[in-house]
N, C-alpha and C positions, 0 to 999 in steps of 0.2 A: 364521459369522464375525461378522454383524450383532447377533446376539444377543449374543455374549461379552463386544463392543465395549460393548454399550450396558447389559448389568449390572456391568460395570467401572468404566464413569462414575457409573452410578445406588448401586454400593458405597462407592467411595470420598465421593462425598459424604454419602452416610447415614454412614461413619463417622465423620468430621471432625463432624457436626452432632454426634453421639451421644458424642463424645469430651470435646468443650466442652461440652454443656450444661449441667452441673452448676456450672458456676465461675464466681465472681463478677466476677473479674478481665478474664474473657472474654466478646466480644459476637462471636456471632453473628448477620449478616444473610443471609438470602438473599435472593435478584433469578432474574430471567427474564424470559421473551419467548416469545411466540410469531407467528407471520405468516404469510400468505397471500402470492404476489407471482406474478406474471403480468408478459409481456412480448414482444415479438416483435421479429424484424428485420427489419423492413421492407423494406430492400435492404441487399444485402450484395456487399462486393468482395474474394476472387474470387466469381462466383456459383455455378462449381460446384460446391462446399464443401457436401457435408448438405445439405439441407431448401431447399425455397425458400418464402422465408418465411415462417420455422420460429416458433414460439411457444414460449417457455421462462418454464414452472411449475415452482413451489418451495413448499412448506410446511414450514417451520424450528420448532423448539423448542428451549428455551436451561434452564437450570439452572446457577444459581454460586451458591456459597456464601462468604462474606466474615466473616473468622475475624479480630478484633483482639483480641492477645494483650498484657494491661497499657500500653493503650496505645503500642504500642513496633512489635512482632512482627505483622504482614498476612500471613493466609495466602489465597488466592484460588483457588479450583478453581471450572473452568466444564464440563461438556460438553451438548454441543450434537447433536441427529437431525436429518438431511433427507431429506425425500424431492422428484423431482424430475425431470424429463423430459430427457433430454440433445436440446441443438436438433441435433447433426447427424444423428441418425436419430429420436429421438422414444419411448428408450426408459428404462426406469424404473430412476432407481438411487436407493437406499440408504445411508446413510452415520451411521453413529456415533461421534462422536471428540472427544477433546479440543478447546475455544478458549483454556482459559488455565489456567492451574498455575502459580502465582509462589508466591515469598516476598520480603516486604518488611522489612527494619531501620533505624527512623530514630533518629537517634543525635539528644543534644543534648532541648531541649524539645520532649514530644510534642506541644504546641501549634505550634511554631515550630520545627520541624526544621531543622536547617543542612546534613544529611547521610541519603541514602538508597540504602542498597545492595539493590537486585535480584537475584534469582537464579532460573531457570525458563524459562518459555513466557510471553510476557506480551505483552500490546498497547502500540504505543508511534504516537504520531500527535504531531508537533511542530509542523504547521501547521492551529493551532485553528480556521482558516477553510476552509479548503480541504473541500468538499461532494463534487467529483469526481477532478479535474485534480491536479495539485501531489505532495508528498510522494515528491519525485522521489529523495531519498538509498535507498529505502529499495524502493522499487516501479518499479526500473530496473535495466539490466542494463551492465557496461562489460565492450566487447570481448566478442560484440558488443551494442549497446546495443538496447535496445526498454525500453517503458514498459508497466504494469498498473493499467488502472480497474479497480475491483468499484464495482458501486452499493449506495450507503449505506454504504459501507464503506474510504472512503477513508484506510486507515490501514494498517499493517503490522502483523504477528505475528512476533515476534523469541522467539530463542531465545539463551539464554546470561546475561551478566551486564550491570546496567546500575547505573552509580552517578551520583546524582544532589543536585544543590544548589543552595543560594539564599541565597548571601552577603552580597550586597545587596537592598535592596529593589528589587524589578520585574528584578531579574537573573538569571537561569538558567541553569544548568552539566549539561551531560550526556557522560558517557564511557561506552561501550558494546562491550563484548568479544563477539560475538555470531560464531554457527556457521550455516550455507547449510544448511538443509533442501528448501529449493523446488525451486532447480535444480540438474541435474545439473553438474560433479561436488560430491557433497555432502559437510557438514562442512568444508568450509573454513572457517579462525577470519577473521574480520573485526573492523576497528580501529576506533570512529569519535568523533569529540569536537561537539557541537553545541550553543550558545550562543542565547539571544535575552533582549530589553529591549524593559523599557513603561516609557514616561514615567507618574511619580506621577499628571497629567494624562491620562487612555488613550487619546489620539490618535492616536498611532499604535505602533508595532514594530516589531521588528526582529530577525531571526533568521543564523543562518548555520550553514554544517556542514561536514565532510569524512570521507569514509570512507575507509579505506586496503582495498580489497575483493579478497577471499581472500589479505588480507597472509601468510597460515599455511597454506599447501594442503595438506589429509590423503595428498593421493597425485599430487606433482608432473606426473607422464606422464599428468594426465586434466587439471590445470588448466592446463597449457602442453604439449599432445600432442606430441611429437619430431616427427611426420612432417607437421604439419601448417606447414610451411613458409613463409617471407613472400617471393612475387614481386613484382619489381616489373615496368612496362607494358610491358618485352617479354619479359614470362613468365623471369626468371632468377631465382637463387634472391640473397636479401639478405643480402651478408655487410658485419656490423659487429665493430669490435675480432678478426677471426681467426674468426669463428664466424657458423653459419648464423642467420638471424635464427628466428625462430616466433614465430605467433601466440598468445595469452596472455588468460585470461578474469582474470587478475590488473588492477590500474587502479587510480588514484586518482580520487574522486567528491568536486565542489564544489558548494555547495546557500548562496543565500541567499533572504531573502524578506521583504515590508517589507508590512504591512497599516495602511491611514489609517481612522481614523472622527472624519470632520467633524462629526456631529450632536452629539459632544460640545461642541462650540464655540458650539451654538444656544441664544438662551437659552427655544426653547421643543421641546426637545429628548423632555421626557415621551411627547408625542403619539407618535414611535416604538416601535418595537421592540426590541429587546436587540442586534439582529442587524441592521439596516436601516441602508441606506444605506453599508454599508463598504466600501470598497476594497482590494482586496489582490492579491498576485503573490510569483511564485516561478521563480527560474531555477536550473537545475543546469549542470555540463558532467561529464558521462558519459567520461569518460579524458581525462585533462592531458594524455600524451602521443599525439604524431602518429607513425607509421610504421606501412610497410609502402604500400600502392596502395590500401585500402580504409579507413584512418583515417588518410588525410593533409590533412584539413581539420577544424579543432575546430570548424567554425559547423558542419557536421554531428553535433556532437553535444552541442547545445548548446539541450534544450527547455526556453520559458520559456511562464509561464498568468499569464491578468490576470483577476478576479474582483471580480464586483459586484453587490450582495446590494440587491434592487429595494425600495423602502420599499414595507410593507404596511400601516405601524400599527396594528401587532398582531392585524391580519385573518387573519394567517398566521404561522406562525414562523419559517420567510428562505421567500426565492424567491432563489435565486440564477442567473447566468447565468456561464459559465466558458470560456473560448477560451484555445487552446494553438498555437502553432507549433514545429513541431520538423520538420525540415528535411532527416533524414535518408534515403538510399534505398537504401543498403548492399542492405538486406534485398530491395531488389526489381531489382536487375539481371544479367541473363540469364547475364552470361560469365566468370561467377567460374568458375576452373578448379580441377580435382580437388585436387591439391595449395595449399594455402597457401587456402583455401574457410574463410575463418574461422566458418562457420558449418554443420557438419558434419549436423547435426538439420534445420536448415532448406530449407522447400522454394520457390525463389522462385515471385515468380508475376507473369504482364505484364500487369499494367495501369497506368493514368496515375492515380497515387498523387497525393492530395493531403495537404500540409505542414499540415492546418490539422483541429485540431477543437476542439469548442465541446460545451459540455451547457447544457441550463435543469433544476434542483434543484428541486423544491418540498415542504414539509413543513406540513401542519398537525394540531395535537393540540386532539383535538376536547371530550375530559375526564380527568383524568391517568390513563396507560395505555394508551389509544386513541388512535391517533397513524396517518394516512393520511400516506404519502410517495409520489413519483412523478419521474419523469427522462424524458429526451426529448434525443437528442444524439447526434454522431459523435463517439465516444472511441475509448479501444482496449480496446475489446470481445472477450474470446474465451471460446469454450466451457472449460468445466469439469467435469470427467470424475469418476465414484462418489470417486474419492482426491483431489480437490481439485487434481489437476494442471491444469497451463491448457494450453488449445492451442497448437501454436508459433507458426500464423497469427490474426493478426486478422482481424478479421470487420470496421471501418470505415474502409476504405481509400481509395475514391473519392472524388469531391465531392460525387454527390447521396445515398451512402450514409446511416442512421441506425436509429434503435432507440427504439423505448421498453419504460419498465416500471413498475408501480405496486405497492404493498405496503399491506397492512391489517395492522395493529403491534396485538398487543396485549403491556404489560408488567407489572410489578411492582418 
């Protein structure tokens, strides 16, 4: 199966290279990576989850090919091998697969595009600052809500259509039709429109979003299950308008986010870095609506991260430090009952959960291609299984829990 997988990727981009080469109109580049990365968890809540104080190794290789056709037409195929120790047991998995498959259309000047239509697998990350924490539209879940770090990876892989623009100067337009592959039930279509501004001065930003999330469910009885019921505190069932209520992984998602850089203001500002000294933050609210006994308060679901990129002057390329509160404990209390259990996968677990995490980021590139990275933080950490699923519990739930992990990058 690994083998099939990984002459699949390694075919199709031998043909895309061999298809272009001959044409003058067309530029092909390719790009890649490869890494070393090591890590352990230190301490972990619950603790008897796998390993105790397990160590989790990764060796990645990347391959993309980037195909611009008359200036106009982006075509981007990536796929990517790992190999990799799983932390709850310590055993070796395999993996071959796509990271990206797009096509790109910009319409207008291909200098100065006014319009870009997407269509595929493709990467999309709208908060340019954000190292761990943040990028809450995209790497969150509503009804019920939980959050996803990856380190060095703070961004999402969408699938489906994205159309994008830049009307004014420093103004930015994105509307996104995109389908659930991650979690279960999948294929749901999702809605979402997201904006941001830089002053002609680049002080600061300004972003904002909304998903309308599984606006379109492939198969209604798995995204709003009939029997899964909304009680309220003395266990009856919730009847609104003549009808039982149920719970519903359907939701609307609210996301802003505002990043400051004073050192543009300095007038001996050089002596920095590109990335020092800025400040930035991002708040979501994970479902508008309240009902039922277990989403009747929105400050539960409502995480926001403040981030501050420590000056290095150019000793380093950021060191950033990231804290998040998010409030919510749905996921950890004991007496959700059979019925109306909005979280039917999930298995709780007692302990005294803390509202609060924090990472330190660091990166430095030593000569172009050779790039050391490293992290150190309670986020929300979870194992990741041969298919890229994630686990349903986190692994950084207490107060003294944490992790680290470091990466040897090399690219092209």
């Amino acid at each position: 199966m690994h083998k099939k997988a990984l002459f699949l990727v390694a075919a199709s981009l031998c043909i895309i290279q061999a298809a272009f080469a001959g044409e003058s109109d067309v530029q092909v580049t390719p790009s890649g990576f490869a890494y070393y990365q090591v890590g352990q968890i230190v301490r972990q809540s619950p603790k008897d989850v796998g390993l105790k104080k397990p160590f989790d190794q990764h060796f990645n290789g990347r391959l993309t090919l980037d195909a611009l056709i008359k200036d106009r037409l982006r075509i981007i195929v990536g796929g990517e091998a790992e190999l990799g120790l799983n932390v709850n047991d310590e055993k070796k998995k395999i993996s071959f697969i796509f990271k990206e498959a797009q096509g790109c259309y910009s319409f207008g000047d291909p200098a100065n595009s006014f319009l870009q239509i997407t269509a595929g697998y493709f990467p999309f990350k709208y908060n340019p600052e954000s190292r761990n924490m943040g990028e809450y539209l995209y790497r969150t879940g509503t009804y019920p809500g939980f959050v996803i770090t990856d380190f060095d990876n703070a961004k999402a892989r969408l699938m489906g259509f994205k159309l994008s623009s830049n009307l004014f100067n420093g103004l930015q337009l994105h509307a996104l039709f995109t389908s659930e592959y991650n979690v279960n039930p999948f294929f749901d279509y999702s809605l979402s429109f997201l904006a941001s501004y830089k002053l002609p001065l680049p002080v600061f930003e300004v972003g904002a979003g909304v998903i309308f999330e599984r606006l379109i469910p492939i198969v209604k009885d798995r995204t709003t299950v009939p029997t899964n019921y909304i009680l309220d505190k003395e266990n009856n069932f919730v009847i609104e308008d003549g009808d039982t209520l149920r719970y519903t992984m359907k939701g609307t998602k609210l996301m802003a986010r505002l990043t400051l850089d004073p050192k543009q203001l300095l007038p001996f500002k050089d002596i920095f870095g590109p990335d020092d000294a800025k400040v930035y933050g991002e708040f979501a609210i994970l479902g508008t609506r309240n009902y039922g006994t277990y989403y009747d308060d929105i400050g539960e679901r409502i995480p926001f991260m403040i981030g501050f990129n420590i000056p290095c002057f150019k000793i380093m390329d950021v060191v950033s430090f990231e804290w998040e509160y998010y409030p919510s404990d749905t996921l950890y209390k004991l007496d959700i009952p059979t019925s109306g259990n909005p979280y039917p996968n999930q298995m709780p677990v007692d302990i005294k959960k803390s509202d609060r995490k924090w990472s330190f980021y660091a990166k430095k590139t030593l000569t172009k291609g050779f790039s050391l990275i490293g992290l150190v933080g309670r986020d929300h950490y979870r194992s990741v299984d041969a298919g890229g699923n994630y686990d349903p519990i986190e692994r950084m739930n207490a107060k003294g829990d944490w992790h680290y992990k470091f990466r040897i990058m090399f690219s092209f």
